[in-house]
N, C-alpha and C positions, 0 to 999 in steps of 0.2 A: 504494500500500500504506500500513496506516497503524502508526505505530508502536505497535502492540501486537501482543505474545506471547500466542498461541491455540496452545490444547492440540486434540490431537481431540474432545476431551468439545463444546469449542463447536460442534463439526459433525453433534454429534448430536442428532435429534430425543428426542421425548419418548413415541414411538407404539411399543410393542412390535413387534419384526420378526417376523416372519408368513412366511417360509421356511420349510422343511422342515428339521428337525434335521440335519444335516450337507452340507445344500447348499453346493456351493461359492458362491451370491453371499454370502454371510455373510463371507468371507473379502477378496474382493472389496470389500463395504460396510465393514470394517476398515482397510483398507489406504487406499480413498481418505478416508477422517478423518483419519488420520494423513500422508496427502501434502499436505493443503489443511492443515493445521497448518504444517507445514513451511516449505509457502512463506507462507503468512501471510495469503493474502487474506479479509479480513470476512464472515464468511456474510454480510451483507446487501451483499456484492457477488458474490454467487453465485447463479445462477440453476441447476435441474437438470430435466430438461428428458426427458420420456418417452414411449414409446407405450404399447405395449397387453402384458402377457407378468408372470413369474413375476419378470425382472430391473427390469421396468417400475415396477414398485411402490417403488423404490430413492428417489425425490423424498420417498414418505414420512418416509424415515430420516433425511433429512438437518435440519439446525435454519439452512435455508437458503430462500430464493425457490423454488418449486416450480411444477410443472404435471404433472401424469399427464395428456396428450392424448388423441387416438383411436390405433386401429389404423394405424400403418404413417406416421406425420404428426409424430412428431417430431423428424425433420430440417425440415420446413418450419418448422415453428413457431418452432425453436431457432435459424431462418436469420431471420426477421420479427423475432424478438426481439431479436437479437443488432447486427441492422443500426439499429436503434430506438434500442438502448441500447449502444451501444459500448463504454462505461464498465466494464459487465458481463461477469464472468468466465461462459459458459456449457456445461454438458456436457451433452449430450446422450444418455440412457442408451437402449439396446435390446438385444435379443437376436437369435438368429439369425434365427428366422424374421419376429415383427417387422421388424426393420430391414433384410432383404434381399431379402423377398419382396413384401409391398405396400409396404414404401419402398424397394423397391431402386433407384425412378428417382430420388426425391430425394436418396437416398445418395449415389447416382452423382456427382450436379451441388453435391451441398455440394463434395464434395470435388473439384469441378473446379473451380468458383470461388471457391476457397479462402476459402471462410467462416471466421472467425476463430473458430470452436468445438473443443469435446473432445468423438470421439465416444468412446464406451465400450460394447464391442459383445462381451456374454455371448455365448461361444460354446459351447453345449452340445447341439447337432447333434441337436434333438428343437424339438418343439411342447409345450411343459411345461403352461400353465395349462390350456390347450385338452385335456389329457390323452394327449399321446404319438402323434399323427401325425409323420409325417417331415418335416423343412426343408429349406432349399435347400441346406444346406451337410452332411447325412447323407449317408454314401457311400453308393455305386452297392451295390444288391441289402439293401441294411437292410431288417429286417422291422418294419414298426410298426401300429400301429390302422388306420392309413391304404395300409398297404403291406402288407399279410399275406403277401404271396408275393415280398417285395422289392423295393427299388424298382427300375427302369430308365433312370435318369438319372444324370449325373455331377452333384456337387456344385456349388456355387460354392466358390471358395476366396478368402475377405475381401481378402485381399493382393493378387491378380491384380486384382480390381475398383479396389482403390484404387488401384494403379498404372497400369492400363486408364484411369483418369481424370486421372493423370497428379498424384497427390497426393503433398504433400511431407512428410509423415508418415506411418509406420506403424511400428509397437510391438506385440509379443504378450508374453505372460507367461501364467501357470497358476496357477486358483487357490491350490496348495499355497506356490509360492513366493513368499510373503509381501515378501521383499527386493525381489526382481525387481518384483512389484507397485507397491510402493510408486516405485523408480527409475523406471519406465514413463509413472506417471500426472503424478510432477512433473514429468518431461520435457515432457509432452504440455502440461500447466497454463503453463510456460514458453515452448513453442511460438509462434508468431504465425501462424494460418494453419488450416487444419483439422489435427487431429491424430487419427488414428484409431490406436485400442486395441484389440485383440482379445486377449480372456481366455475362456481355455479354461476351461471350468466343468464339473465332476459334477452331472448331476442324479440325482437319488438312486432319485426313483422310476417315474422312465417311460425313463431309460437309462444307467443305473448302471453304471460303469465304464467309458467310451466312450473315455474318453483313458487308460485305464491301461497302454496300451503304452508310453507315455511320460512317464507321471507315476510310477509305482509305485517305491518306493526302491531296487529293487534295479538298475534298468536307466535310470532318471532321465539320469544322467550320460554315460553313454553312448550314449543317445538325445536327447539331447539339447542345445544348445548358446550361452554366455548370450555375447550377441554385446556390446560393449563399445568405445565409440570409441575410436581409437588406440591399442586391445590386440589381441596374437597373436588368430587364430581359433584356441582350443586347446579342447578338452572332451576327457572321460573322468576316470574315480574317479582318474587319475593326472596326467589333466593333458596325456596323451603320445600325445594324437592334435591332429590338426590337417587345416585346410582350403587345398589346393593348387592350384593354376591345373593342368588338365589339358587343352590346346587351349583350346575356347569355355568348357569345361565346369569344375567344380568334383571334387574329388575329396577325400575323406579319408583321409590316410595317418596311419601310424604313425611317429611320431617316431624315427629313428636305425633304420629298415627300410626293404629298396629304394634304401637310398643318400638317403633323405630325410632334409634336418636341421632346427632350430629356425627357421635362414633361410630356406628353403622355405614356410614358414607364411603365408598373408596376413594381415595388418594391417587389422582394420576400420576404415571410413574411411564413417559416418551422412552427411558432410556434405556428399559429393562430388556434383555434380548431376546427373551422369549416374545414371541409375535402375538399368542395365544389371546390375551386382551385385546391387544391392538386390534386386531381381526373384529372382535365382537364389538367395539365400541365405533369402529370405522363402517359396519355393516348396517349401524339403527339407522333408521330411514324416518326418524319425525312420526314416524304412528305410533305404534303401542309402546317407543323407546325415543328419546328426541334424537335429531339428528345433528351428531359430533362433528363442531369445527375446532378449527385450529393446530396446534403440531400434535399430529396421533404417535406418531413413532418417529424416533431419531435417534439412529442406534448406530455407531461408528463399526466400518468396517473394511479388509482390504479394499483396495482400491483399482480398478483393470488397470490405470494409466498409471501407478504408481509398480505394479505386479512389471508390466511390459520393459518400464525402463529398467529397471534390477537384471530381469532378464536380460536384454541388450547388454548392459555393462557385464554382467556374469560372460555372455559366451564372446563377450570382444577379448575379456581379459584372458580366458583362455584358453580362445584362435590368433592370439598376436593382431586382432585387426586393428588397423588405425584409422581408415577409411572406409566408407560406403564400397568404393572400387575393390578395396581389398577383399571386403566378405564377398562381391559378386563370383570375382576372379578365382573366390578360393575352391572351389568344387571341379566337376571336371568342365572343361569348357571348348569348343570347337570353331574353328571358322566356317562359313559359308559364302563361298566364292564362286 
Protein backbone atom coordinates (compact mmCIF):
# COMPACT_ATOMS: atom_id res chain seq x y z
CA UNK A 1 0.00 0.00 0.00
CA UNK A 2 1.35 3.23 -0.52
CA UNK A 3 1.08 6.13 1.62
CA UNK A 4 -1.53 8.04 0.26
CA UNK A 5 -5.04 9.19 1.23
CA UNK A 6 -7.64 8.21 -1.74
CA UNK A 7 -11.10 9.42 -1.55
CA UNK A 8 -13.72 7.50 -3.61
CA UNK A 9 -13.63 10.29 -6.39
CA UNK A 10 -10.03 8.48 -7.32
CA UNK A 11 -12.08 5.35 -8.08
CA UNK A 12 -14.16 6.85 -10.29
CA UNK A 13 -14.00 6.81 -13.91
CA UNK A 14 -14.86 9.71 -16.06
CA UNK A 15 -17.73 7.63 -18.46
CA UNK A 16 -21.22 8.50 -17.47
CA UNK A 17 -23.15 5.21 -15.87
CA UNK A 18 -25.45 3.84 -18.35
CA UNK A 19 -27.98 1.95 -15.64
CA UNK A 20 -31.38 2.36 -15.48
CA UNK A 21 -32.44 5.13 -13.02
CA UNK A 22 -32.96 3.29 -9.84
CA UNK A 23 -31.09 0.08 -10.57
CA UNK A 24 -29.67 -1.26 -7.78
CA UNK A 25 -25.88 -1.70 -9.33
CA UNK A 26 -25.61 2.06 -8.99
CA UNK A 27 -25.71 1.52 -5.26
CA UNK A 28 -23.40 -1.37 -5.43
CA UNK A 29 -20.85 0.84 -7.84
CA UNK A 30 -21.03 3.51 -4.72
CA UNK A 31 -20.22 1.52 -2.20
CA UNK A 32 -17.31 -0.22 -3.80
CA UNK A 33 -15.58 3.53 -4.29
CA UNK A 34 -15.86 4.15 -1.18
CA UNK A 35 -14.52 0.52 0.24
CA UNK A 36 -11.37 0.61 -2.17
CA UNK A 37 -10.87 4.35 -0.44
CA UNK A 38 -10.90 2.83 2.66
CA UNK A 39 -8.43 0.43 2.41
CA UNK A 40 -6.22 2.50 0.30
CA UNK A 41 -5.11 0.55 -2.60
CA UNK A 42 -3.90 2.61 -5.82
CA UNK A 43 -6.26 2.28 -8.63
CA UNK A 44 -3.24 1.41 -10.77
CA UNK A 45 -3.08 -1.54 -8.49
CA UNK A 46 -6.51 -2.58 -9.40
CA UNK A 47 -7.52 -4.49 -11.87
CA UNK A 48 -11.61 -5.16 -12.59
CA UNK A 49 -12.40 -7.68 -14.34
CA UNK A 50 -15.97 -8.61 -16.23
CA UNK A 51 -18.02 -10.79 -18.56
CA UNK A 52 -20.99 -10.03 -20.41
CA UNK A 53 -24.46 -8.49 -18.49
CA UNK A 54 -26.08 -5.08 -17.21
CA UNK A 55 -23.40 -5.45 -13.98
CA UNK A 56 -20.71 -6.22 -16.58
CA UNK A 57 -20.30 -2.86 -17.63
CA UNK A 58 -19.07 -1.97 -13.93
CA UNK A 59 -14.92 -1.88 -15.36
CA UNK A 60 -16.36 1.13 -17.19
CA UNK A 61 -16.90 3.13 -13.95
CA UNK A 62 -14.01 2.59 -12.35
CA UNK A 63 -10.80 5.11 -12.89
CA UNK A 64 -8.86 1.62 -12.53
CA UNK A 65 -7.18 -1.21 -14.98
CA UNK A 66 -10.19 -2.74 -16.75
CA UNK A 67 -11.30 -5.53 -19.01
CA UNK A 68 -15.07 -6.14 -20.03
CA UNK A 69 -14.26 -9.85 -21.55
CA UNK A 70 -16.69 -12.24 -23.21
CA UNK A 71 -19.76 -14.13 -22.07
CA UNK A 72 -19.22 -16.37 -19.02
CA UNK A 73 -14.98 -15.98 -19.08
CA UNK A 74 -14.20 -13.64 -16.58
CA UNK A 75 -13.23 -15.87 -13.90
CA UNK A 76 -10.60 -17.27 -16.39
CA UNK A 77 -9.25 -14.39 -17.27
CA UNK A 78 -9.40 -12.79 -13.70
CA UNK A 79 -7.47 -16.23 -12.76
CA UNK A 80 -4.58 -15.69 -15.83
CA UNK A 81 -4.35 -12.32 -14.75
CA UNK A 82 -4.02 -12.50 -11.36
CA UNK A 83 -1.59 -15.55 -11.35
CA UNK A 84 0.75 -13.15 -13.98
CA UNK A 85 0.41 -10.25 -11.71
CA UNK A 86 0.33 -11.16 -8.05
CA UNK A 87 1.13 -7.68 -7.13
CA UNK A 88 -2.42 -6.93 -8.37
CA UNK A 89 -5.47 -6.28 -6.36
CA UNK A 90 -8.24 -8.03 -8.78
CA UNK A 91 -12.33 -8.24 -8.65
CA UNK A 92 -13.99 -10.00 -10.79
CA UNK A 93 -17.51 -8.56 -11.60
CA UNK A 94 -20.75 -10.68 -12.90
CA UNK A 95 -24.17 -11.22 -12.47
CA UNK A 96 -26.32 -14.03 -12.01
CA UNK A 97 -26.68 -15.43 -15.07
CA UNK A 98 -23.35 -14.55 -16.46
CA UNK A 99 -21.20 -15.88 -13.95
CA UNK A 100 -23.22 -19.07 -13.04
CA UNK A 101 -24.49 -20.38 -16.15
CA UNK A 102 -21.68 -20.32 -18.81
CA UNK A 103 -19.18 -19.62 -16.19
CA UNK A 104 -20.44 -21.77 -13.60
CA UNK A 105 -17.57 -24.23 -14.38
CA UNK A 106 -14.96 -21.66 -13.89
CA UNK A 107 -16.80 -20.23 -10.87
CA UNK A 108 -16.61 -23.52 -9.50
CA UNK A 109 -12.70 -24.20 -9.75
CA UNK A 110 -11.64 -20.34 -8.95
CA UNK A 111 -13.14 -20.95 -5.95
CA UNK A 112 -11.78 -24.36 -5.28
CA UNK A 113 -8.27 -23.34 -5.83
CA UNK A 114 -8.53 -20.55 -4.00
CA UNK A 115 -7.44 -17.91 -6.54
CA UNK A 116 -6.54 -14.82 -4.75
CA UNK A 117 -9.44 -12.69 -6.22
CA UNK A 118 -12.84 -10.77 -5.28
CA UNK A 119 -15.69 -12.12 -6.95
CA UNK A 120 -18.72 -9.68 -7.00
CA UNK A 121 -21.61 -11.41 -8.08
CA UNK A 122 -25.04 -9.16 -8.90
CA UNK A 123 -27.77 -11.13 -7.84
CA UNK A 124 -30.89 -10.09 -9.43
CA UNK A 125 -32.47 -13.50 -10.49
CA UNK A 126 -33.40 -12.38 -14.27
CA UNK A 127 -31.22 -12.05 -17.73
CA UNK A 128 -31.27 -8.05 -17.67
CA UNK A 129 -29.28 -6.93 -20.86
CA UNK A 130 -30.44 -9.84 -22.89
CA UNK A 131 -34.07 -8.57 -21.83
CA UNK A 132 -35.66 -10.77 -19.05
CA UNK A 133 -35.21 -14.45 -19.74
CA UNK A 134 -34.95 -16.46 -16.55
CA UNK A 135 -31.38 -17.42 -14.61
CA UNK A 136 -30.18 -20.02 -12.80
CA UNK A 137 -30.76 -18.70 -9.60
CA UNK A 138 -34.85 -17.49 -10.40
CA UNK A 139 -37.16 -19.66 -8.59
CA UNK A 140 -38.87 -22.72 -9.42
CA UNK A 141 -42.29 -21.70 -11.63
CA UNK A 142 -41.17 -17.75 -12.41
CA UNK A 143 -42.78 -16.44 -15.40
CA UNK A 144 -40.24 -14.64 -17.91
CA UNK A 145 -39.76 -14.13 -21.87
CA UNK A 146 -38.16 -17.38 -21.75
CA UNK A 147 -40.45 -19.17 -19.29
CA UNK A 148 -44.03 -17.91 -20.15
CA UNK A 149 -45.74 -20.61 -18.21
CA UNK A 150 -42.90 -21.00 -15.45
CA UNK A 151 -40.00 -22.34 -15.16
CA UNK A 152 -39.45 -26.04 -13.84
CA UNK A 153 -36.31 -26.12 -12.40
CA UNK A 154 -34.94 -25.40 -8.96
CA UNK A 155 -32.53 -22.60 -8.75
CA UNK A 156 -28.82 -22.43 -7.89
CA UNK A 157 -28.30 -20.91 -4.65
CA UNK A 158 -24.49 -18.87 -4.97
CA UNK A 159 -23.75 -20.05 -1.34
CA UNK A 160 -24.20 -23.94 -1.71
CA UNK A 161 -21.94 -23.77 -4.85
CA UNK A 162 -19.20 -21.85 -3.12
CA UNK A 163 -19.30 -24.06 -0.25
CA UNK A 164 -19.84 -27.31 -2.66
CA UNK A 165 -16.39 -26.16 -3.78
CA UNK A 166 -15.23 -25.94 -0.59
CA UNK A 167 -14.50 -21.93 -0.58
CA UNK A 168 -13.32 -19.82 2.26
CA UNK A 169 -15.28 -16.96 1.64
CA UNK A 170 -18.64 -15.91 1.36
CA UNK A 171 -20.51 -12.58 2.12
CA UNK A 172 -24.00 -11.35 0.95
CA UNK A 173 -25.44 -7.99 1.41
CA UNK A 174 -28.42 -5.84 -0.45
CA UNK A 175 -28.38 -3.27 -2.58
CA UNK A 176 -30.24 -1.00 -0.06
CA UNK A 177 -27.84 -1.57 2.73
CA UNK A 178 -25.32 0.74 1.82
CA UNK A 179 -23.28 -0.09 5.46
CA UNK A 180 -23.51 -3.60 5.09
CA UNK A 181 -22.13 -3.09 1.41
CA UNK A 182 -19.57 -1.35 2.13
CA UNK A 183 -18.27 -3.86 5.50
CA UNK A 184 -18.66 -6.89 2.81
CA UNK A 185 -16.49 -5.63 0.11
CA UNK A 186 -13.54 -4.45 2.56
CA UNK A 187 -13.66 -7.67 4.16
CA UNK A 188 -13.60 -9.42 0.86
CA UNK A 189 -10.57 -6.77 -0.49
CA UNK A 190 -8.66 -7.93 2.87
CA UNK A 191 -9.29 -11.43 2.35
CA UNK A 192 -6.23 -13.66 0.94
CA UNK A 193 -7.87 -16.37 -1.05
CA UNK A 194 -11.13 -16.03 -3.36
CA UNK A 195 -13.60 -14.10 -1.66
CA UNK A 196 -17.17 -14.39 -3.08
CA UNK A 197 -19.91 -11.44 -2.66
CA UNK A 198 -23.40 -11.92 -3.57
CA UNK A 199 -25.55 -8.69 -3.71
CA UNK A 200 -28.99 -8.94 -4.12
CA UNK A 201 -29.93 -6.27 -6.66
CA UNK A 202 -33.52 -4.78 -8.13
CA UNK A 203 -33.72 -4.71 -11.59
CA UNK A 204 -36.08 -2.28 -12.34
CA UNK A 205 -37.29 -3.31 -15.57
CA UNK A 206 -37.60 -6.88 -16.42
CA UNK A 207 -38.07 -7.98 -12.41
CA UNK A 208 -38.85 -5.22 -10.36
CA UNK A 209 -39.39 -6.16 -6.95
CA UNK A 210 -37.89 -9.64 -6.66
CA UNK A 211 -36.30 -9.26 -3.35
CA UNK A 212 -38.82 -7.08 -1.67
CA UNK A 213 -39.80 -9.64 0.69
CA UNK A 214 -36.84 -8.93 2.34
CA UNK A 215 -35.65 -5.80 1.44
CA UNK A 216 -38.89 -3.59 1.91
CA UNK A 217 -38.75 -1.22 5.28
CA UNK A 218 -41.33 -2.48 6.93
CA UNK A 219 -40.31 -6.21 7.36
CA UNK A 220 -36.32 -5.72 6.46
CA UNK A 221 -35.53 -6.49 10.15
CA UNK A 222 -37.28 -9.02 10.79
CA UNK A 223 -36.41 -10.92 7.76
CA UNK A 224 -33.61 -10.47 7.84
CA UNK A 225 -30.27 -10.84 9.77
CA UNK A 226 -26.63 -8.89 9.79
CA UNK A 227 -24.46 -11.61 11.00
CA UNK A 228 -21.21 -10.14 12.77
CA UNK A 229 -18.18 -11.97 14.15
CA UNK A 230 -18.09 -12.42 17.72
CA UNK A 231 -21.61 -10.94 18.18
CA UNK A 232 -25.14 -12.60 19.55
CA UNK A 233 -27.16 -13.98 16.26
CA UNK A 234 -29.84 -11.24 17.21
CA UNK A 235 -32.26 -9.50 14.59
CA UNK A 236 -35.77 -7.95 14.68
CA UNK A 237 -36.84 -3.82 14.99
CA UNK A 238 -36.10 -4.81 18.62
CA UNK A 239 -33.38 -6.77 18.73
CA UNK A 240 -35.36 -9.70 20.71
CA UNK A 241 -35.07 -12.54 18.50
CA UNK A 242 -32.26 -14.66 18.00
CA UNK A 243 -30.76 -17.84 16.57
CA UNK A 244 -30.67 -21.29 18.63
CA UNK A 245 -29.19 -24.77 18.34
CA UNK A 246 -32.35 -26.95 17.82
CA UNK A 247 -30.63 -30.78 17.41
CA UNK A 248 -28.71 -30.55 13.93
CA UNK A 249 -30.81 -27.76 13.13
CA UNK A 250 -31.06 -24.00 13.70
CA UNK A 251 -34.02 -22.31 15.06
CA UNK A 252 -35.30 -18.67 15.92
CA UNK A 253 -36.80 -17.99 19.09
CA UNK A 254 -37.91 -15.11 20.98
CA UNK A 255 -35.92 -13.69 23.43
CA UNK A 256 -37.37 -14.35 27.25
CA UNK A 257 -40.26 -16.82 25.47
CA UNK A 258 -40.33 -20.72 25.85
CA UNK A 259 -37.98 -20.21 28.64
CA UNK A 260 -35.23 -18.99 26.00
CA UNK A 261 -32.62 -16.35 27.35
CA UNK A 262 -29.83 -13.88 25.86
CA UNK A 263 -27.50 -17.06 26.78
CA UNK A 264 -29.37 -19.24 24.47
CA UNK A 265 -28.39 -17.17 21.43
CA UNK A 266 -25.32 -18.30 19.30
CA UNK A 267 -22.31 -16.26 18.92
CA UNK A 268 -21.07 -15.89 15.36
CA UNK A 269 -17.85 -17.33 14.95
CA UNK A 270 -16.73 -16.33 10.38
CA UNK A 271 -13.56 -17.85 11.24
CA UNK A 272 -14.14 -21.22 12.45
CA UNK A 273 -13.13 -23.81 9.79
CA UNK A 274 -15.55 -26.10 9.88
CA UNK A 275 -18.09 -24.87 7.11
CA UNK A 276 -20.85 -26.83 8.85
CA UNK A 277 -22.76 -23.57 10.37
CA UNK A 278 -21.66 -21.56 7.79
CA UNK A 279 -23.71 -23.64 5.27
CA UNK A 280 -26.82 -23.41 7.47
CA UNK A 281 -26.96 -19.88 8.20
CA UNK A 282 -25.85 -18.90 4.48
CA UNK A 283 -28.91 -21.37 3.22
CA UNK A 284 -32.07 -19.30 5.59
CA UNK A 285 -33.87 -17.72 2.93
CA UNK A 286 -36.16 -14.97 5.05
CA UNK A 287 -39.17 -17.57 5.69
CA UNK A 288 -39.25 -19.61 8.48
CA UNK A 289 -35.30 -18.42 9.23
CA UNK A 290 -34.24 -14.74 8.39
CA UNK A 291 -32.04 -14.35 5.66
CA UNK A 292 -28.14 -13.87 6.79
CA UNK A 293 -26.11 -10.81 5.40
CA UNK A 294 -23.00 -9.88 5.92
CA UNK A 295 -19.28 -11.81 6.37
CA UNK A 296 -20.68 -15.68 6.70
CA UNK A 297 -17.38 -17.36 6.45
CA UNK A 298 -13.63 -16.16 6.33
CA UNK A 299 -11.44 -18.60 6.92
CA UNK A 300 -7.66 -18.24 5.60
CA UNK A 301 -6.35 -20.60 3.51
CA UNK A 302 -3.51 -21.95 0.98
CA UNK A 303 -3.55 -19.99 -1.79
CA UNK A 304 -3.37 -21.27 -5.91
CA UNK A 305 -1.07 -18.17 -6.66
CA UNK A 306 0.98 -18.37 -3.68
CA UNK A 307 1.07 -22.77 -4.11
CA UNK A 308 2.27 -21.89 -8.13
CA UNK A 309 5.14 -19.50 -7.32
CA UNK A 310 6.96 -21.94 -4.54
CA UNK A 311 6.51 -24.32 -7.06
CA UNK A 312 8.37 -22.37 -10.00
CA UNK A 313 11.19 -21.21 -7.47
CA UNK A 314 11.29 -25.04 -6.09
CA UNK A 315 11.93 -26.69 -9.78
CA UNK A 316 14.15 -23.41 -11.12
CA UNK A 317 16.38 -24.01 -8.05
CA UNK A 318 16.62 -27.52 -8.87
CA UNK A 319 16.81 -27.53 -12.80
CA UNK A 320 19.71 -24.66 -12.66
CA UNK A 321 17.17 -22.51 -14.76
CA UNK A 322 17.66 -18.92 -14.99
CA UNK A 323 15.45 -18.18 -17.71
CA UNK A 324 12.07 -18.75 -19.30
CA UNK A 325 14.47 -19.85 -22.40
CA UNK A 326 16.26 -22.20 -20.35
CA UNK A 327 13.38 -24.21 -18.97
CA UNK A 328 11.98 -24.28 -22.62
CA UNK A 329 15.25 -25.57 -24.05
CA UNK A 330 15.76 -27.97 -21.35
CA UNK A 331 13.68 -31.01 -22.58
CA UNK A 332 14.24 -32.63 -25.66
CA UNK A 333 13.96 -30.26 -28.49
CA UNK A 334 14.02 -30.49 -32.51
CA UNK A 335 14.40 -28.35 -35.44
CA UNK A 336 11.81 -28.00 -38.24
CA UNK A 337 13.28 -27.06 -41.60
Amino acid sequence: MEDIKFTPANYKSDQAVRWCPGCGDHAILNTLHKAMASIGVPPHKMAVISGIGCSSRLPYYMNTYGFHTIHGRAAAIATGFKVANPEMTVWQISGDGDGLAICGNHFIHAVRRNIDINILLFNNKIYGLTKGQYSPTSDRGFVSKSSPYGTTEDPFIPAELVFGARGNFFARSIDVELQVNQEVLTAAQQHKGTSVVEMLCNCVIWNHGIHDFITDRENRAERTIHLVHGEKMLFGKEKNKGLVRDGFLLKAVEIGKDGYTIDDVLVHDAHTKSNFLHQQLAMMDGHELPLAIGIIRDVEGLTYNDEIDKQVETVRAKKGFATLRDMVLAGETWTVE
